[in-house]
C-alpha positions as CSV (number, residue, x, y, z in Angstrom):
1,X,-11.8,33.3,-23.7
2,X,-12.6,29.9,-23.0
3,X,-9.6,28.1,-23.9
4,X,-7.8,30.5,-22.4
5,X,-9.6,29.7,-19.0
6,X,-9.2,26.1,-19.9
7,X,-5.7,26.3,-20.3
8,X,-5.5,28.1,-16.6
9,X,-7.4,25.9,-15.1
10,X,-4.7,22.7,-16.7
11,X,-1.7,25.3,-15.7
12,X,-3.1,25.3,-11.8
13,X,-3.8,21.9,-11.9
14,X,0.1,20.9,-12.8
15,X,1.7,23.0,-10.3
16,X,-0.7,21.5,-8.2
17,X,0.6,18.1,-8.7
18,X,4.1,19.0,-8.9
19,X,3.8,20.8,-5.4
20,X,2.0,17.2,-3.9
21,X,4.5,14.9,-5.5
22,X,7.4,17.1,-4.0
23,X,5.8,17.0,-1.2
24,X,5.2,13.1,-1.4
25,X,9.1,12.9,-1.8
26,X,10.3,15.2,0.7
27,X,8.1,12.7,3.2
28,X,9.3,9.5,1.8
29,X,13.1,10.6,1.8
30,X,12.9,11.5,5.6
31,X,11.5,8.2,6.3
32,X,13.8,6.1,4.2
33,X,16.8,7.5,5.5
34,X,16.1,6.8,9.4
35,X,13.7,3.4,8.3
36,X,15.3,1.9,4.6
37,X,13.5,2.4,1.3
38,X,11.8,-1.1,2.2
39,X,9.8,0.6,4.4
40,X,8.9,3.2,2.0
41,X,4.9,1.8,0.9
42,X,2.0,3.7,-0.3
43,X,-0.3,2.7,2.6
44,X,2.0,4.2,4.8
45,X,2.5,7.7,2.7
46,X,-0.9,7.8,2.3
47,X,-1.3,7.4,6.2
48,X,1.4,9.8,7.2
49,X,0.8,12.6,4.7
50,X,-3.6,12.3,4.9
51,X,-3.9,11.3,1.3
52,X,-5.7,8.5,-0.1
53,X,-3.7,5.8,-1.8
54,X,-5.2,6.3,-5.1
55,X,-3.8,10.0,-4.5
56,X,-0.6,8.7,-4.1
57,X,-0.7,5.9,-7.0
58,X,-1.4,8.9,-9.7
59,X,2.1,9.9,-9.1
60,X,4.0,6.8,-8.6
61,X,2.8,3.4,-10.2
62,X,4.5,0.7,-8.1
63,X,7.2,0.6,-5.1
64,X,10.1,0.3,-6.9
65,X,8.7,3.9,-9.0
66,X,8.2,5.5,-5.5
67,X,11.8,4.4,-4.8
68,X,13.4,5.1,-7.3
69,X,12.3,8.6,-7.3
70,X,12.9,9.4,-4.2
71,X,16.4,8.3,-4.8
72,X,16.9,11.1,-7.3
73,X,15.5,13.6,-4.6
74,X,18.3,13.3,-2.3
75,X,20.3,13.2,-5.2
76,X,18.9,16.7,-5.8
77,X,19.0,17.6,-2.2
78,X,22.6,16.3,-2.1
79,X,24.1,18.2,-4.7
80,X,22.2,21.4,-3.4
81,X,23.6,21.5,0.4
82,X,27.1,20.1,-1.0
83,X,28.1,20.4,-4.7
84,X,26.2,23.8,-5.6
85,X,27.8,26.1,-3.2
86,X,31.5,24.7,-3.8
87,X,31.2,25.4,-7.3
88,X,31.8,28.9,-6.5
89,X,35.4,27.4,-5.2
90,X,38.5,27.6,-7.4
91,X,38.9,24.0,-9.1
92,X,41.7,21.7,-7.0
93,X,42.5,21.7,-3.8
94,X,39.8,24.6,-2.7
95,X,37.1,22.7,-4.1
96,X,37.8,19.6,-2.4
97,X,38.3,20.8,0.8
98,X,35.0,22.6,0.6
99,X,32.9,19.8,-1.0
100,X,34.4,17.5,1.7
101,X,33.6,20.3,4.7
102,X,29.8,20.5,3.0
103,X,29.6,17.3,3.2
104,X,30.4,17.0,7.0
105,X,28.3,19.9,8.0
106,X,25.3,18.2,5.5
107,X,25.6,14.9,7.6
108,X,26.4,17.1,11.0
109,X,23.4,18.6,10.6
110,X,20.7,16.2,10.1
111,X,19.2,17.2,7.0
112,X,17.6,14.1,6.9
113,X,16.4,12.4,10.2
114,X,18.1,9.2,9.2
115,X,21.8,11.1,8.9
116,X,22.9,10.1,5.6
117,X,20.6,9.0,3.2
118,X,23.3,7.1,1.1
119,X,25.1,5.6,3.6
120,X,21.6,4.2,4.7
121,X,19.9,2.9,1.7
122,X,23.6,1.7,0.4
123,X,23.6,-0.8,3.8
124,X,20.0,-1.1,2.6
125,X,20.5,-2.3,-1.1
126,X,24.0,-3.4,-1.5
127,X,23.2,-7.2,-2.2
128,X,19.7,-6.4,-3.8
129,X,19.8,-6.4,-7.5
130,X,17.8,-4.3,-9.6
131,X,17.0,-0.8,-10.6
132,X,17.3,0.8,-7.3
133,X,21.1,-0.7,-6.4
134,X,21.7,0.3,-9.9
135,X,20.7,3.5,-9.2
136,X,22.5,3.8,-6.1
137,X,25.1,2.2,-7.2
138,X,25.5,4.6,-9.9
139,X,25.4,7.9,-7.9
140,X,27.7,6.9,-4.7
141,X,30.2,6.0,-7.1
142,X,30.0,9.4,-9.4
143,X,30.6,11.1,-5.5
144,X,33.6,9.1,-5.5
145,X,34.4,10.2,-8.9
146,X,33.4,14.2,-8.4
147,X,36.4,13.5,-5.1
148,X,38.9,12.1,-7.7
149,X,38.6,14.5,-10.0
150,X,39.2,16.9,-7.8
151,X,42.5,15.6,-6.2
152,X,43.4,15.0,-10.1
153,X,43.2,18.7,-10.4
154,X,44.9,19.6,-7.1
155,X,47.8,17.1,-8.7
156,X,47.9,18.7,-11.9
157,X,48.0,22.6,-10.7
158,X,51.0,21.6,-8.5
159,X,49.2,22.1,-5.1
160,X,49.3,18.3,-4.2
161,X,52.3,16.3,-5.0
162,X,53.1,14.0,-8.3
163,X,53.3,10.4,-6.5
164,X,49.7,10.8,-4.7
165,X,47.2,7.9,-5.8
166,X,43.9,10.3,-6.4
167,X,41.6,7.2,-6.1
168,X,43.2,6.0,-2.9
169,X,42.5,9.5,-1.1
170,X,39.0,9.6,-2.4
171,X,38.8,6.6,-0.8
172,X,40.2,7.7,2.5
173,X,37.7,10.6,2.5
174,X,34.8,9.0,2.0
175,X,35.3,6.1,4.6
176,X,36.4,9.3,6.6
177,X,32.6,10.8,6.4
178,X,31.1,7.8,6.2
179,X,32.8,6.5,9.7
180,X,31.8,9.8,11.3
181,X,28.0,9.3,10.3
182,X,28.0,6.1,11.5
183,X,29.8,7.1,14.8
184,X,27.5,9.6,15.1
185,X,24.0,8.0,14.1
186,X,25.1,4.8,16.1
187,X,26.5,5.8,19.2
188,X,25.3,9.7,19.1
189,X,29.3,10.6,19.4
190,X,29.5,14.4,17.9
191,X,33.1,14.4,18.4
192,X,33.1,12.0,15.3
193,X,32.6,14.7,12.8
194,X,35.8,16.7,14.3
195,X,37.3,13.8,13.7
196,X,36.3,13.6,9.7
197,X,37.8,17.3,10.0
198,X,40.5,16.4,11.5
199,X,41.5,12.9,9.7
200,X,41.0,14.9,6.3
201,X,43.0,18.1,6.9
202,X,46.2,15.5,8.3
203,X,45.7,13.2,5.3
204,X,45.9,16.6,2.7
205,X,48.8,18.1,4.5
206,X,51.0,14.6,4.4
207,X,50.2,15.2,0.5
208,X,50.6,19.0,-0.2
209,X,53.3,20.1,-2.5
210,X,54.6,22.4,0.1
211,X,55.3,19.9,2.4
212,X,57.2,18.1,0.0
């Protein structure tokens, strides 16, 4: 009996601090986005979400821990609101247009007050070498990647034509998106994200095989 009430107590404590540390993150990816992973400190954690520091260190043991896992939370968050649901989607040109549409209406709708978290910390960390460009670095480019592959599919199904350069159009799609966030977060222009919609749809239809 008392192990067993031992081994309850140890249970509630653990979901306990999972439930604090994903609410640690869920704070600390807001404020990153909209102020830069720079600005991301303990002190100030501690301060926004009324914990004490030493709270906060039994989760993360440094900065660059704090940043790097917060990070992999809008990772998570990422592939939740955008590659999850288009999974469901038939592999080629389906899938692409729908990861590409859930990833407008994820940066449309301000899932993090900062608009893109990516596009943000990219800026951020681009000439800062270390774990968390590496990290960074790592994940924008496997988005670019998850595009490719799918163009590469839409090519090889016959639904977009031989002589298109997959990397070059996951190229134009992301700079598509990523202009529109900028637009947006910048100079507050929602037209900008019609104009993702619209840039994307012309550049596929130049490219489909049945406007060959």
């Amino acid at each position: 009996m008392m192990s067993g009430n031992i081994l309850n107590k140890a249970n509630k404590l653990l979901e306990k601090g999972k439930q604090t540390r994903s609410e640690i993150l869920s704070e600390s990816v807001d404020i990153a986005s909209a102020e830069g992973l720079e600005g991301l400190t303990i002190g100030r954690l501690a301060k926004d979400l009324k914990m004490s520091k030493s709270g906060l260190f039994a989760h993360f043991g440094s900065k660059e821990d704090l940043q790097i896992a917060t990070v992999r939370r809008a990772r998570d968050v990422f592939i939740e609101e955008i590659v999850a649901p288009a999974s469901k989607d038939k592999r080629g040109l389906e899938r692409l247009e729908a990861l590409l549409d859930n990833w407008i209406k994820y940066v449309e709708s301000g899932v993090f007050r900062g608009g893109c978290f990516f596009f943000a910390v990219s800026a951020e960390m681009d000439d800062r070498p270390g774990r968390v460009r590496d990290l960074i670095a790592h994940l924008t480019m496997s988005w670019v990647t998850v595009i490719e592959d799918e163009v590469k599919t839409a090519i090889e199904l016959g639904e977009l034509r031989s002589d298109c350069d997959a990397e070059l159009l996951a190229y134009q799609f992301h700079g598509f998106v990523q202009e529109a966030n900028w637009f947006y977060r910048l100079h507050g222009r929602t037209r900008a994200f019609q104009h993702a919609r619209d840039s994307i749809a012309e550049t596929l239809s130049r490219y489909k095989k049945n406007n060959s």
